[in-house]
Each structure stands twice: as structure tokens, then as C-alpha cells.
C-alpha positions as CSV (number, residue, x, y, z in Angstrom):
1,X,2.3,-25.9,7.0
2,X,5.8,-27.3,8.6
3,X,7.7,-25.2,6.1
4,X,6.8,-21.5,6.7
5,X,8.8,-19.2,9.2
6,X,7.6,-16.2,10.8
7,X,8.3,-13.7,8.7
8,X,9.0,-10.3,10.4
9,X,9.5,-8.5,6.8
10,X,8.4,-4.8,6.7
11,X,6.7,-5.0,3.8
12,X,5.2,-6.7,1.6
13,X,4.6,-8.8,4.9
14,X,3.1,-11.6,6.5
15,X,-0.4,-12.7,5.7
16,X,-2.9,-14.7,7.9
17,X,-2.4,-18.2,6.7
18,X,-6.2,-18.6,6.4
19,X,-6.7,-15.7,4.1
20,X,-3.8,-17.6,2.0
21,X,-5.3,-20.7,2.3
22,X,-8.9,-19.1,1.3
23,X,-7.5,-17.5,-1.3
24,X,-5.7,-20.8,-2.8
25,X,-8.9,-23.0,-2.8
26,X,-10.8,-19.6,-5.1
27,X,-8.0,-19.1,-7.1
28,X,-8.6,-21.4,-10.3
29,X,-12.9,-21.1,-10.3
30,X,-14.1,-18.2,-8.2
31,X,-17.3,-19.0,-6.9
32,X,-18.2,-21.0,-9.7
33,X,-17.2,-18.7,-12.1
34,X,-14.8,-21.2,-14.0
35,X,-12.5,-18.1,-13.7
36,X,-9.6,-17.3,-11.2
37,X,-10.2,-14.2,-9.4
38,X,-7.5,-12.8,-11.4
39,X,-9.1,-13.5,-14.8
40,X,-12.9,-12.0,-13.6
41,X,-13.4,-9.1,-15.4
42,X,-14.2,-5.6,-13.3
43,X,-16.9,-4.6,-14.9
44,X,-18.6,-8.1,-13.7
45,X,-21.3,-8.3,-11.0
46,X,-18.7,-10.7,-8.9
47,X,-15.9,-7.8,-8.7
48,X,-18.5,-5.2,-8.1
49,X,-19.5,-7.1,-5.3
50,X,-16.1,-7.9,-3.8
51,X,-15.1,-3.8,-4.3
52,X,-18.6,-2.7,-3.0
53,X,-17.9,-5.2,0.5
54,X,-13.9,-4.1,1.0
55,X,-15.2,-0.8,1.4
56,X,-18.1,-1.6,3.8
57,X,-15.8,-3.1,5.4
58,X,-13.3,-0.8,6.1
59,X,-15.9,1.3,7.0
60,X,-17.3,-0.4,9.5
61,X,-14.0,-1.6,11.3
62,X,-13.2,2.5,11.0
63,X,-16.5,3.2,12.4
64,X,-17.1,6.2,10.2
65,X,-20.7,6.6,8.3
66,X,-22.0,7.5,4.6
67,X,-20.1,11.1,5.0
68,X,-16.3,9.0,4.1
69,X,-15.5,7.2,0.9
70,X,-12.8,4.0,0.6
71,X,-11.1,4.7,-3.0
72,X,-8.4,1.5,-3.7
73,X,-5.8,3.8,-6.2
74,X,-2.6,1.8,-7.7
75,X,1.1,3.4,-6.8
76,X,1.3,3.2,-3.1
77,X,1.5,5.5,-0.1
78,X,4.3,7.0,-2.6
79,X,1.5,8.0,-5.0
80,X,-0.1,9.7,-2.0
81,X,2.5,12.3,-1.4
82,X,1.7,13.9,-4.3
83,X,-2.2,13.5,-5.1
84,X,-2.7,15.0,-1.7
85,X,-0.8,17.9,-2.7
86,X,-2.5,18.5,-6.0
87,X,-5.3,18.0,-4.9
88,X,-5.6,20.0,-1.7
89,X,-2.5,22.6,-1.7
90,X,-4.9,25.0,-3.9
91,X,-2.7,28.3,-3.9
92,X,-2.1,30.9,-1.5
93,X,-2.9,28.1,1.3
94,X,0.1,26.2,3.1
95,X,-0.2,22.8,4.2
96,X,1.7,21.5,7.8
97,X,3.3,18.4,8.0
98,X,4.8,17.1,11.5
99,X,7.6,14.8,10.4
100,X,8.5,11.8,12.5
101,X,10.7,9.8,10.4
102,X,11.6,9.0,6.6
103,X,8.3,8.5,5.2
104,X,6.5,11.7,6.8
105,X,9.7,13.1,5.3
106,X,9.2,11.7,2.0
107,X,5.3,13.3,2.2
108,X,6.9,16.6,3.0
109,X,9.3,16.5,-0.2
110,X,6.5,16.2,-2.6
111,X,4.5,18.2,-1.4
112,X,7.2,21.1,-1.4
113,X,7.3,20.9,-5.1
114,X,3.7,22.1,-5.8
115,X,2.9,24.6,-3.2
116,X,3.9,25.8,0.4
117,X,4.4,23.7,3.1
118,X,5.5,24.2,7.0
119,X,7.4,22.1,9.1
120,X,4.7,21.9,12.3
121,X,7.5,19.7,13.9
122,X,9.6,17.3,13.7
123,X,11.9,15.0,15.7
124,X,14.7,14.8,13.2
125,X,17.6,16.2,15.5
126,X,16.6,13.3,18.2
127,X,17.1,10.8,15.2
128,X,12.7,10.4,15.3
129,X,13.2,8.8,18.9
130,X,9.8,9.9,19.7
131,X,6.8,11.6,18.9
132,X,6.4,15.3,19.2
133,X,4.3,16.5,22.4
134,X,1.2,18.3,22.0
135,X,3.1,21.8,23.0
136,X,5.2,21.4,20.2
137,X,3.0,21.1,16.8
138,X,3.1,24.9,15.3
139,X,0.2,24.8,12.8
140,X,-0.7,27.3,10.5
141,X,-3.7,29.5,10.8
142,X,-6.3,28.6,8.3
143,X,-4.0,25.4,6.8
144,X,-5.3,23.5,4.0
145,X,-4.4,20.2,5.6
146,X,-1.9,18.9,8.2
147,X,-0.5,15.6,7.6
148,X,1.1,13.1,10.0
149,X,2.1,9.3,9.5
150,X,0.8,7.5,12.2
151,X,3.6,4.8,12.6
152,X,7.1,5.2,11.6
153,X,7.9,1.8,9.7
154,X,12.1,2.7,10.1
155,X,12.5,4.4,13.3
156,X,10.0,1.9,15.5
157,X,7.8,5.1,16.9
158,X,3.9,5.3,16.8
159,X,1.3,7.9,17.8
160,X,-0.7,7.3,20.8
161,X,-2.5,10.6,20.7
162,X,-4.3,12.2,18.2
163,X,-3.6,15.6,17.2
164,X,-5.9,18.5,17.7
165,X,-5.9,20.1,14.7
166,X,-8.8,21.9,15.2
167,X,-10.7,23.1,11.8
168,X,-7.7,22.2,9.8
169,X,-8.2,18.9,8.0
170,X,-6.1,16.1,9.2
171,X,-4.7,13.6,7.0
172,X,-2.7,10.3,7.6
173,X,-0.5,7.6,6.5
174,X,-1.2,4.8,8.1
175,X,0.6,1.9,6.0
176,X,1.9,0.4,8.7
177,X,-0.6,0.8,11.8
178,X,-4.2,0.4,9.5
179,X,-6.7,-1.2,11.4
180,X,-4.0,-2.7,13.8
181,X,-6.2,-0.6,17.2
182,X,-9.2,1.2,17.6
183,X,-9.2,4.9,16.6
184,X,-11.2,7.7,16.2
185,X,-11.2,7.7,12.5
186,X,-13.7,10.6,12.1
187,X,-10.8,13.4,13.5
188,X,-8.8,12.5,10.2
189,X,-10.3,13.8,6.9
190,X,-8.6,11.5,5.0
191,X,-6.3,8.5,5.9
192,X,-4.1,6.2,3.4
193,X,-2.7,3.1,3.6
194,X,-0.1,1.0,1.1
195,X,-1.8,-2.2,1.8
196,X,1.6,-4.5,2.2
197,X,2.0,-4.2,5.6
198,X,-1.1,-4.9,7.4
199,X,-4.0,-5.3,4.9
200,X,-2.8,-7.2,2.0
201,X,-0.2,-7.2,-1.2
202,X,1.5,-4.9,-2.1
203,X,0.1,-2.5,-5.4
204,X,-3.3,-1.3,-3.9
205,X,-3.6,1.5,-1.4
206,X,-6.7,2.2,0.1
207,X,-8.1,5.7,0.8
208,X,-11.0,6.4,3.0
209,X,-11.7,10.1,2.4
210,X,-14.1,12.2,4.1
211,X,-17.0,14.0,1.4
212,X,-16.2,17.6,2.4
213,X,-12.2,16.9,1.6
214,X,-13.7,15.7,-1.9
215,X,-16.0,18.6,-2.4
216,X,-12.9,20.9,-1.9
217,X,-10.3,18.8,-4.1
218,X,-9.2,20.9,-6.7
219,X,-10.8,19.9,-10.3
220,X,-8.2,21.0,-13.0
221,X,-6.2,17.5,-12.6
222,X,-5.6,14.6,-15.0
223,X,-7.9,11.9,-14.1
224,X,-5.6,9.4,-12.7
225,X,-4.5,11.9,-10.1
226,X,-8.3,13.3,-9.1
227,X,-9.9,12.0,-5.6
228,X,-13.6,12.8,-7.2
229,X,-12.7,10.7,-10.3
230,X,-12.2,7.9,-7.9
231,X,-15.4,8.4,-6.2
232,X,-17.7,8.9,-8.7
233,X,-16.6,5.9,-10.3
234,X,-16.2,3.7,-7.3
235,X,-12.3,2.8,-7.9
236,X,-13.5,1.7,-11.1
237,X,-12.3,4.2,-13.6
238,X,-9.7,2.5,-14.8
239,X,-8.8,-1.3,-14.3
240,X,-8.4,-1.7,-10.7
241,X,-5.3,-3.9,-8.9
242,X,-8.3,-6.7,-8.6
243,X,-6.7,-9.4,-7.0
244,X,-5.3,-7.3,-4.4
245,X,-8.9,-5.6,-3.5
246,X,-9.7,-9.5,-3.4
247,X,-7.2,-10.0,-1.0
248,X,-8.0,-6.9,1.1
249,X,-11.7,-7.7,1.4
250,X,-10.3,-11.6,2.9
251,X,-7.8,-9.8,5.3
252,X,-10.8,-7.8,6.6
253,X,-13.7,-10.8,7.1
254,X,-10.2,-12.4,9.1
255,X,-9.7,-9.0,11.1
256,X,-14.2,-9.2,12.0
257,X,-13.5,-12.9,12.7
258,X,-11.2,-12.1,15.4
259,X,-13.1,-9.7,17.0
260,X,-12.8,-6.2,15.5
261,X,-9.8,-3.6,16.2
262,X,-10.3,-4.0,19.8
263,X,-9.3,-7.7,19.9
264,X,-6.5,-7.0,17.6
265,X,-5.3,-4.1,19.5
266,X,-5.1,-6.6,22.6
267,X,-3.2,-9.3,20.1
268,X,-0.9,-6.6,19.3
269,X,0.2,-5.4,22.3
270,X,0.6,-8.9,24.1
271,X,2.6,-9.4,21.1
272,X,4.7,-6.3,21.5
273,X,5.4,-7.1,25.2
274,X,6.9,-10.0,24.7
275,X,9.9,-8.3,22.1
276,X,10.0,-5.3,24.6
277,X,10.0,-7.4,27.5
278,X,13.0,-9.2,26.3
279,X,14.8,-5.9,24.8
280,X,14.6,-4.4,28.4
281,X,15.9,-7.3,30.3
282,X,19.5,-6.3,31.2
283,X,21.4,-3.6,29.3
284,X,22.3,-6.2,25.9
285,X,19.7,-4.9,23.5
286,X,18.9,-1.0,22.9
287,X,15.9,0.1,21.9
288,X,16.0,3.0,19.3
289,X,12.8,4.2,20.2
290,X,11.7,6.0,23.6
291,X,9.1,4.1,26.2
292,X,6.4,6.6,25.7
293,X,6.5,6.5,21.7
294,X,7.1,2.8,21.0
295,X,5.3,1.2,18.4
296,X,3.3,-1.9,18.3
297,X,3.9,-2.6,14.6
298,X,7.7,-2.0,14.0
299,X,10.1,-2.6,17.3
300,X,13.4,-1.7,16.7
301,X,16.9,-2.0,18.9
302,X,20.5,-2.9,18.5
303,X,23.2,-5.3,19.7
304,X,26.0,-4.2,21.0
305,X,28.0,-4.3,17.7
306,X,28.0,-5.5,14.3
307,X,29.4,-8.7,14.5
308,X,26.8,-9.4,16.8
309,X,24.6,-8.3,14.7
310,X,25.5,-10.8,12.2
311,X,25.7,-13.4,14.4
312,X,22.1,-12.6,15.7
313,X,20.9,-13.0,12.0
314,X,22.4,-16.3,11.2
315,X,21.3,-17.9,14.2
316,X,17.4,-16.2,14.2
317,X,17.3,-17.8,10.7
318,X,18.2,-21.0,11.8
319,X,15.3,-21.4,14.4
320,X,13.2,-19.8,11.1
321,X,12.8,-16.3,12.0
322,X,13.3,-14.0,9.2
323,X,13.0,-10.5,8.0
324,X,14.5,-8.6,11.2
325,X,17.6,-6.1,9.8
326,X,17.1,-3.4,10.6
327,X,17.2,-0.1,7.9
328,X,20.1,1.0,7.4
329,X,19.6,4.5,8.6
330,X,19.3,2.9,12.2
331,X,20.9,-0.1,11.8
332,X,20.4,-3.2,14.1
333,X,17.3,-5.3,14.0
334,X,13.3,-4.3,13.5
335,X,10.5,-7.0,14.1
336,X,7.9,-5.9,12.1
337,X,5.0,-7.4,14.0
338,X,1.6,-6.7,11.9
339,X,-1.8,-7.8,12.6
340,X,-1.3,-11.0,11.0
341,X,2.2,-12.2,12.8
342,X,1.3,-14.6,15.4
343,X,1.8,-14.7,19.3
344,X,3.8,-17.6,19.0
345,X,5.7,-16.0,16.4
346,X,6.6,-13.1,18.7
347,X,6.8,-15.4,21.8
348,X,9.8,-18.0,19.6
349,X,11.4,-14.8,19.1
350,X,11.3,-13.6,22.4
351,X,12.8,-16.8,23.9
352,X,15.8,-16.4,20.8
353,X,16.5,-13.1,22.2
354,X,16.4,-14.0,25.5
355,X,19.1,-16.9,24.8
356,X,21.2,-15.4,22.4
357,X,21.7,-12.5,25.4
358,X,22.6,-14.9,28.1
359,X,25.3,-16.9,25.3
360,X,26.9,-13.9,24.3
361,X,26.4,-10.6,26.9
């Protein structure tokens, strides 16, 4: 389609233009239905069975077995920060939260309104440049969870190591790296995702939850905010975001058709390398984030100064590159390059870089 630009938005975010164009033939009679996806009721054998094979799915691209749940719960990652909380943070127990940016920040906030929490480190005072080292994580004896977020949307930094948390359970926001490399997935007891970023529209996020962490949830909750209401009733409880489940399932089939996290992982980082590649050519671009802690989803750097800044907009929106201010707490520019943004969408704005350096260093 001539008329779409690479969009490097942080979320909601690109999609792969075959899941869009799947989606568009379905959308007025879904499998014969004579019903749009979005009209099918969820109660009906056709959502039970697109529901029932977005969680195998996940599953099986997380490589975790019968022992984890996937729960698809409306309000975000935001909602997150406070059902984890309530439904973990029992009292007299402390939960640790290593803070790496705004969002892990955000997590921490909540959670400080219902119970005790401990800062096991952070990177605040370095402006979350980087990840903390292993030597520098402080947990708490006997924790009820410790929680990271994975990739740091604003800031452009990204774990490369899991933490050793030992028998404390580890928990996760991963909105922005899901499914984007291969991981370990049984050290975490529970990860989340908002799906915008890299798994579909925005008003879903998905869940995968391991059974001990649901055995222990607390019980004296209102429904809507209970992990084991979610599970017994297979995300079903309630009326479900549908058409965003429909569109996760879709992204998933794309991200098995292109060869499972490790083939992605490779996509990503060939797509990475060419932004960083062009960021650390000469001393024109800075990078916010340091070598060792750069992400693959969110790069960020800056010009040398605001008017350039502007300039760099304007003209990357001519050549149909949009999405790339940066947040305003850091300022300059952020490609947000998720599973579904294209090599040659990373590789146009590469060459952009590359020229707009040598026309105005």
C-alpha cells in the first residue's frame, strides 16, 4: 500500500500489514458467520476458540507448560500496578521493585499505596542510562514478589540478563519487549504486557501467570481485580476486549510464521544496528542510553539542539517517517522499532540519519 509510512509510534504502534490485511478481509462475515468479529458474541464456540488458541499460543512462543495461565484483563499495564499489589502484597510481607525508568516507577507508586515496598535499585540519579548490575539489586528476605519492567519504553534501556531472584517470585512488565527474543519465561512468575506495542491494539493486556502465584493471590478482592476469577473463568467473566484477543491471536500465527522468537530476535537486532550504527557514526547524534543497556525496541538519542530537532522532524516526515519525538522527559528523538517495523523501515531511516548528519554537522 503506496500510502502508509513507517510508523515509529510508541504505542499504540505499527502492525504487520498482513495481520491488517487478514483482519480486513474477516471483518464483515467471520468465517462464515455473517457476523464481524466484532459483533460475535463471547459466549460463542468461534470466540471460545480464538481465546482458547491466543493463549496456546503465547504459551508455546514462551515455552512454558500446563503449570502458567494467559488471562487477557482490560485497563492496561496501568491496571497491573495495582492488581499485582492486591493481590500479592498480603500484609506483613514487602514487595521489591528495581526501578529503571517511568513506568517501573509508576509500578512502584501503586504499589506503595496498599502495602510495603522496597526500592531494590534503581538508576534514577544516572537519568535510567542503564540497567542496574547484578551486585546492585538489594532484595528483601522472604519478599512477596520482586518486580522489574523489562524494557524502558522512555529512556531506550532493556534487560539482557535476568535477575536471580532466587525463591522470591519475579514478576514483569514487558509491554514493550513481549515476545520480541527468546527468554526464559519460566524464572518469572508472572509477566504482563499492554498489547499496543508489540502484540496488538491497544485495550487488552495479556497476563501469563504461573499456578502457584494464583494459588497464593489473596481472595478477599472484588472480582474485577482477582487473578483466580480470571482463570477459572478463562478471561471470560465479564465481556472480554474481543476484537483485540482477535487481533492478538493474528499477530501471534505472523510471529510462528516468521520463525518463532529466535527469528525475530535476529530481525530485531539487524534492525537495531542499523539506527545504532548510524547514531555512532561521528559525534552528531547522542545516544541517551549506555552500549551495554540499549534496547532493541525503543532507541533513543539527541541532536545537537532543538532547532535541529525540529528540523529533523519536518524533514523525516517528508521521506514518511513518523512517530520519532522523543518524551519529553528526555527530549530528542525515539524510534520505536517493535516486532512488526520492517528492516527497510529501519534501513530508510538509517540512510535519513545518515544524510541529515552530513547536511547539517
Amino acid at each position: 500500500m503506496n500510502n502508509r509510512v513507517y510508523n515509529f509510534n510508541p504505542g499504540p504502534s505499527t502492525l504487520p500489514l498482513s495481520v491488517l490485511e487478514k483482519a480486513k478481509s474477516e471483518l464483515l462475515n467471520y468465517k462464515g458467520t455473517g457476523m464481524s468479529i466484532m459483533e460475535i458474541s463471547h459466549r460463542s464456540k468461534e470466540f471460545e476458540s480464538i481465546i482458547q488458541n491466543a493463549e496456546s499460543l503465547i504459551k508455546e512462543l514462551a515455552g512454558v507448560g500446563d503449570n502458567y495461565r494467559v488471562l487477557f484483563i482490560q485497563g492496561g499495564a496501568s491496571m497491573q500496578f495495582d492488581m499485582i499489589p492486591m493481590n500479592f502484597l498480603t500484609e506483613g510481607k514487602t514487595a521489591d521493585y528495581i526501578i529503571t525508568g517511568s513506568f517501573a516507577e509508576k509500578a512502584y507508586k501503586e504499589a506503595k499505596k496498599m502495602g510495603h515496598v522496597n526500592v531494590a535499585a534503581t538508576t534514577k540519579e544516572e537519568t535510567f542510562r542503564r540497567i542496574p548490575r547484578p551486585d546492585e539489586i538489594k532484595l528483601t528476605s522472604n519478599a512477596a514478589f520482586a518486580h522489574i519492567t523489562t524494557n524502558n519504553t522512555i529512556f531506550g534501556t532493556q534487560w539482557h540478563y535476568i535477575p536471580d531472584t532466587g525463591n522470591i517470585p519475579l514478576i514483569a512488565d514487558m509491554s514493550s519487549d513481549i515476545l520480541s527474543r527468546p527468554l526464559d519465561m519460566n524464572k518469572f512468575g508472572m509477566v504482563y504486557a499492554g498489547a499496543q506495542k508489540n502484540l496488538g491494539p491497544s485495550g487488552v493486556a495479556v497476563v501469563l501467570i504461573r499456578q502457584d502465584l494464583l494459588d497464593n493471590a489473596a481472595l478477599n478482592l472484588p472480582d474485577m481485580l482477582n487473578y483466580n476469577i480470571y482463570a477459572k473463568n478463562d478471561s471470560l467473566y465479564n465481556t472480554p476486549p474481543t476484537f483485540g484477543i482477535y487481533m492478538i491471536g493474528l499477530v501471534l500465527e505472523w510471529i510462528n510464521e516468521a520463525g518463532g522468537l529466535s527469528a525475530i530476535e535476529q530481525h530485531n537486532t539487524e534492525k537495531a544496528g542499523y539506527i545504532y550504527e548510524a547514531i555512532d557514526t561521528g559525534d552528531f547524534y547522542t545516544g541517551h542510553a549506555d552500549k551495554d543497556s540499549r534496547s532493541l525496541m525503543n532507541i533513543t538519542f539527541r541532536l545537537p539542539n532543538e532547532d535541529l530537532d525540529k528540523k529533523f522532524l519536518h524533514e523525516a516526515s517528508a521521506r514518511n517517517l513518523t512517530g520519532l519525538k522523543g518524551h519529553r522527559s528526555v527530549g530528542g528523538m525515539r524510534v520505536s522499532a517493535y516486532n512488526a517495523m520492517s528492516k527497510q523501515g529501519c534501513l530508510t531511516l538509517a540512510e535519513f540519519m545518515d544524510d541529515f548528519r552530513k547536511n547539517n554537522a
